[in-house]
N, C-alpha and C positions, 0 to 999 in steps of 0.2 A: 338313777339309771335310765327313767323312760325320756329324760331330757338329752342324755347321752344319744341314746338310741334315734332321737328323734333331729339331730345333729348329722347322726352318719347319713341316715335316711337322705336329707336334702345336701349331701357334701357334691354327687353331681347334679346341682341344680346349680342357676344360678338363680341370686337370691336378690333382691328388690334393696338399693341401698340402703343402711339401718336410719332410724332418726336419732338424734343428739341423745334421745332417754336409753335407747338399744345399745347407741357406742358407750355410754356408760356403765351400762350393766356390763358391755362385754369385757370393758378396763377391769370392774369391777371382780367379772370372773375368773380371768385369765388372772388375775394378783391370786386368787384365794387358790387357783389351777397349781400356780406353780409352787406356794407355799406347800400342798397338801400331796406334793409329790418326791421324788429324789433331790436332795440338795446337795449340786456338788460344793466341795474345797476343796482348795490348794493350798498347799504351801509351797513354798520357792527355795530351791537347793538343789546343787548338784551342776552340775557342767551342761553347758548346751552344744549341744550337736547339729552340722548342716549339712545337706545337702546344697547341692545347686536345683535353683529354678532360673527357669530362661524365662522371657517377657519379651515377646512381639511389639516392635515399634509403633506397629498398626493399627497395633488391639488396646483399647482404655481401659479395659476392665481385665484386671490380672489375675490369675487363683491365687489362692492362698500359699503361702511359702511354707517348702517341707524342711521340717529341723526336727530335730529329736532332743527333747527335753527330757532330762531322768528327775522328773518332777513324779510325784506323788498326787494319784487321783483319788480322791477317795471320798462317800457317800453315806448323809445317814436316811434314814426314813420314817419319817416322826407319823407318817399316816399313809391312810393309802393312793396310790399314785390313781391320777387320773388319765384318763383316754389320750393319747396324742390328737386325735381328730378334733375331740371336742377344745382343743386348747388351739390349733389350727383356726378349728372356723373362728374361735372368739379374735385370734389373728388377725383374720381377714375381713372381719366385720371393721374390728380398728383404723386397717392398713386401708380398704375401699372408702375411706372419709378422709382422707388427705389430700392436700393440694398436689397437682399434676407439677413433674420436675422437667418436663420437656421445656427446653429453651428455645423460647422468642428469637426473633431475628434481634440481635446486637449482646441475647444473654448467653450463659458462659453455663456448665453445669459444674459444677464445684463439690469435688468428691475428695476423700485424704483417708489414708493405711497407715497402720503402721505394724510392723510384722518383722519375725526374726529371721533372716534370709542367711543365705552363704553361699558358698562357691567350693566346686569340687576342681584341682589343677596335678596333671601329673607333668611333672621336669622332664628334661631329660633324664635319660638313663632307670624313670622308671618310677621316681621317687613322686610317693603320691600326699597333696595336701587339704587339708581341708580347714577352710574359713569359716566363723559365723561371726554376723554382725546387724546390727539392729537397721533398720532400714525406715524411712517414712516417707512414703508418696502423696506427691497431689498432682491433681490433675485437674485442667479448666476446659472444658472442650465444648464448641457450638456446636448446633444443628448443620450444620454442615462439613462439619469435618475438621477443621481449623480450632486451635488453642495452642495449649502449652503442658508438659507436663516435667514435676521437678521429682530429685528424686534424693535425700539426704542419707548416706549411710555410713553409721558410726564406725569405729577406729575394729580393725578383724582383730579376730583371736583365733589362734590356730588351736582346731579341735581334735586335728589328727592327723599323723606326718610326724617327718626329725623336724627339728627348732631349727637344727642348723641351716637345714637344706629350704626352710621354707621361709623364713625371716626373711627373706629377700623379693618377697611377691608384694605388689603392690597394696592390696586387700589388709597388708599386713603393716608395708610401711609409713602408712600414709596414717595421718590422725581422724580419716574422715574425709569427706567428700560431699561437698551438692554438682550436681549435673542439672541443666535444663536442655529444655528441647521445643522448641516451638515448632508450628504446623502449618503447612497451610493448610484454605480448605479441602478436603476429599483425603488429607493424608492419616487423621483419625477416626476414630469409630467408639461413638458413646457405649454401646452394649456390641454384645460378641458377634450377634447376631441380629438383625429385622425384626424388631420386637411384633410391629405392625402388623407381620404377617403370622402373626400367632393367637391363638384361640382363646375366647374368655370364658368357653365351655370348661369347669374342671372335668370333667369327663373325658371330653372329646382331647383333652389338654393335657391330661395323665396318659391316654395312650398312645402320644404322641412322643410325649418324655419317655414311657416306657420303648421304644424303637430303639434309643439311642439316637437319635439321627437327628434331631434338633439342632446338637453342637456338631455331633459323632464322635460316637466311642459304643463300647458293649451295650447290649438291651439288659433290659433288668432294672427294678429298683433302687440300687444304688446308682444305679450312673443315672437314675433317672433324681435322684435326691440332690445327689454332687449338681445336676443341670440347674436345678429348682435357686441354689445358692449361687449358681452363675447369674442368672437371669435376674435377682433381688441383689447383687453385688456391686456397688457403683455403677448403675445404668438408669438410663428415665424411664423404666416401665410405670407404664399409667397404672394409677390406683384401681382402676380394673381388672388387670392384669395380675398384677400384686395378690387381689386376694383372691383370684383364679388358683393360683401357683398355689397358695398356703391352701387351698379346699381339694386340688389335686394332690398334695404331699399328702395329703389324710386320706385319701385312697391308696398311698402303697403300702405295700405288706411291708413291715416290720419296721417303722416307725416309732420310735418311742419316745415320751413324754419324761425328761429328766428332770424339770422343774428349774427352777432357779438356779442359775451358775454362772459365777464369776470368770471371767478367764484371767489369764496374765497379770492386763494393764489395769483392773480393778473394774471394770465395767461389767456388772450383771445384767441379766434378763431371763428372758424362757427362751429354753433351748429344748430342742426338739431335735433327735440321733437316727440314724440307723448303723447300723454293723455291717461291713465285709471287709475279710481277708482279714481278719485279725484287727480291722483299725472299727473303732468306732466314733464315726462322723457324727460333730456336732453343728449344727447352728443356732447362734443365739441371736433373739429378736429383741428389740425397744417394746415392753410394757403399753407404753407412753404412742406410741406410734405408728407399732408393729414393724419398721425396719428391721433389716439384716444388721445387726452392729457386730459381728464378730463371728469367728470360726474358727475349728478346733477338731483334732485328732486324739485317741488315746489308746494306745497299743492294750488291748484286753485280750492277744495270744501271742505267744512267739512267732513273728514273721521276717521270711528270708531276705537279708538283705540289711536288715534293723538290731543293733545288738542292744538296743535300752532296753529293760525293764518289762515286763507287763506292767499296764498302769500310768506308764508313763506319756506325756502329751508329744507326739510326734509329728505336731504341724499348729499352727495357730496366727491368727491375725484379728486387726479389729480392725471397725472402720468409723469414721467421726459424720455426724448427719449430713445428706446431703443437702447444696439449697444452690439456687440461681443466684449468679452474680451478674453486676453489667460491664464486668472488664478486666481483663488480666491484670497481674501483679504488673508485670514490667511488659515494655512492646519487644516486640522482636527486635533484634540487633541488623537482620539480613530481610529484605524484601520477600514478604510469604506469595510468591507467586514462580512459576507455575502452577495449578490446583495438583491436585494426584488426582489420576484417574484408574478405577478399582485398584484404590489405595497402593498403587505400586509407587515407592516414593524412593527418592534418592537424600544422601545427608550430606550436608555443606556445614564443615567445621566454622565455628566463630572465631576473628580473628583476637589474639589474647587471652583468649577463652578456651585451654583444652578439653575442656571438658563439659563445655557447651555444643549444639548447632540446632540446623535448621534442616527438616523435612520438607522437602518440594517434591511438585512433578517429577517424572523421569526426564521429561522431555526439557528439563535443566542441565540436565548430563551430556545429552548429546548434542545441546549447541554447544557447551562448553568443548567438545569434544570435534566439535564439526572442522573442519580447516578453514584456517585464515581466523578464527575466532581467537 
């Protein structure tokens, strides 16, 4: 307990990088943290449910996609759970000793999802449908703005709607789908938001999250946890930064330590929840590296709008390690120039390609558009 204690104490401090003996004990803790707490399982059954999520062409880093799974959550507890804080800082001790993901001039940042997505479409005359289908993203994007990103999503299943009237929607008839989209520079954006201009005080850094006004949305701890997983989500936050976030999460009220859990795709770690409105929000981190590898919802009250289950996981994604690469898969098909300038960009179809193009400047549009052009 007085290690605990003496944990929260310096959670707003910032604390002196650990040496290679410290990252090990903190690997070392954080394994015995999460055995010695909640261990979720799952098992897999029952029909999946989507909603629609939209994704900004502009923005690289996407939330996690809402579905509803009539999955079974369920926990046992072989001992007693330990502190969310103190499994945080051991977090952040790990994650502040990794190499920087900020990309060089000519590197590429090299981030990939995969997440069960879907689509909400009402027909005419009323008739309303609903698609899920598995989905997997990648994305390559430089320090200035310019990459690519692709986006694989498997064959729909209608989850809800007539057969008759909805078999006829694309989502539905089609076996599957890749899309790419290249960039120029200025027309993407590694993280949501200006990492640069944010604090590696967890202190100063938590009540900054607590505003809401980081991203925007409501003040409060959970929009301040939901922020915590945007900003550790496919984006180059420096290892400073990183374990700023995880020493700030362990300053909000009602944070808890679930220990070890598997999601979905088979990939475990320590996860770390809070609860509102009936959903409790998971994040699960790399052991190994303290990463964000995954996220996850699970309805524990009846909420309006949701007819699953209590119990059941109501949103979820994982994500595969990030690392620098020094070049895209494939080159653009269309010359990436004009730049975007604040990211206002226009799309120019590939020829051949429906289902390909290319993001540029605006100011591509209106010489196209100009007379005599």
């Amino acid at each position: 307990m007085s290690d605990e204690l003496e944990l929260l104490r310096r959670l707003g401090e910032r604390l002196d990088a650990p040496g290679e003996v410290a990252r090990s004990r903190a690997r070392a803790a954080l394994d015995d943290a999460i055995h010695n707490a909640d261990t979720g399982r799952r098992r897999f059954r029952g029909r999946k449910r989507a909603r629609l999520v939209r994704v900004g062409l502009v923005v690289a880093a996407a939330a996690a996609a809402v579905v509803v799974l009539d999955l079974p959550h369920t926990s046992s507890t072989p001992g007693p759970p330990v502190a969310a804080a103190a499994v945080l800082e051991q977090l952040a001790q790990v994650a502040e000793a990794q190499p920087s993901l900020v990309p060089a001039p000519g590197q590429y940042l090299y981030t990939a999802a995969r997440s069960l997505t879907g689509s909400d479409t009402v027909l005419r005359g009323g008739t309303y449908c609903q698609v899920s289908y598995a989905q997997y993203r990648q994305n390559w994007i430089a320090a200035d703005g310019s990459g690519l990103f692709r986006e694989q999503n498997g064959p729909g299943h209608l989850v809800g709607g007539s057969a008759t009237a909805c078999d006829s929607l694309p989502e539905i008839s089609r076996r599957g789908s890749t899309s790419s989209t290249w960039s120029a520079p200025g027309c993407l954006s590694i993280s949501p938001i200006p990492l640069s201009k944010l604090p590696t005080n967890p202190a100063v850094l938590r009540a900054r999250l607590l505003t809401g006004k980081v991203e925007g949305g409501p003040p409060g701890p959970g929009e301040a946890f939901t922020q915590v997983g945007d900003l550790l989500r496919e984006t180059d936050a420096s290892p400073a930064l990183r374990a700023a976030l995880y020493r700030a999460a362990a300053g909000l009220r009602g944070v808890r330590n679930l220990g070890r859990v598997t999601d979905p795709t088979g990939q475990s770690g320590a996860a770390l929840a809070i609860e509102e409105a009936g959903v409790r929000h998971e994040l699960i981190f790399s052991t190994s590296n303290g990463a964000l590898i995954g996220e996850q919802g699970v309805l524990t009250a009846p909420a309006k709008g949701l007819s699953a289950k209590v119990g059941s996981i109501v949103y979820w994604s994982d994500y595969e390690p990030a690392k620098l690469v020094e070049r895209l898969p494939e080159p653009s098909p269309l010359p990436l120039k004009p730049a975007c300038v604040h990211s206002v960009s226009t799309s120019l179809s590939v020829p051949g390609h429906p289902d390909d193009e290319v993001l540029v400047g605006a100011a591509a549009l209106r010489a196209r558009s100009a007379p005599g052009s």
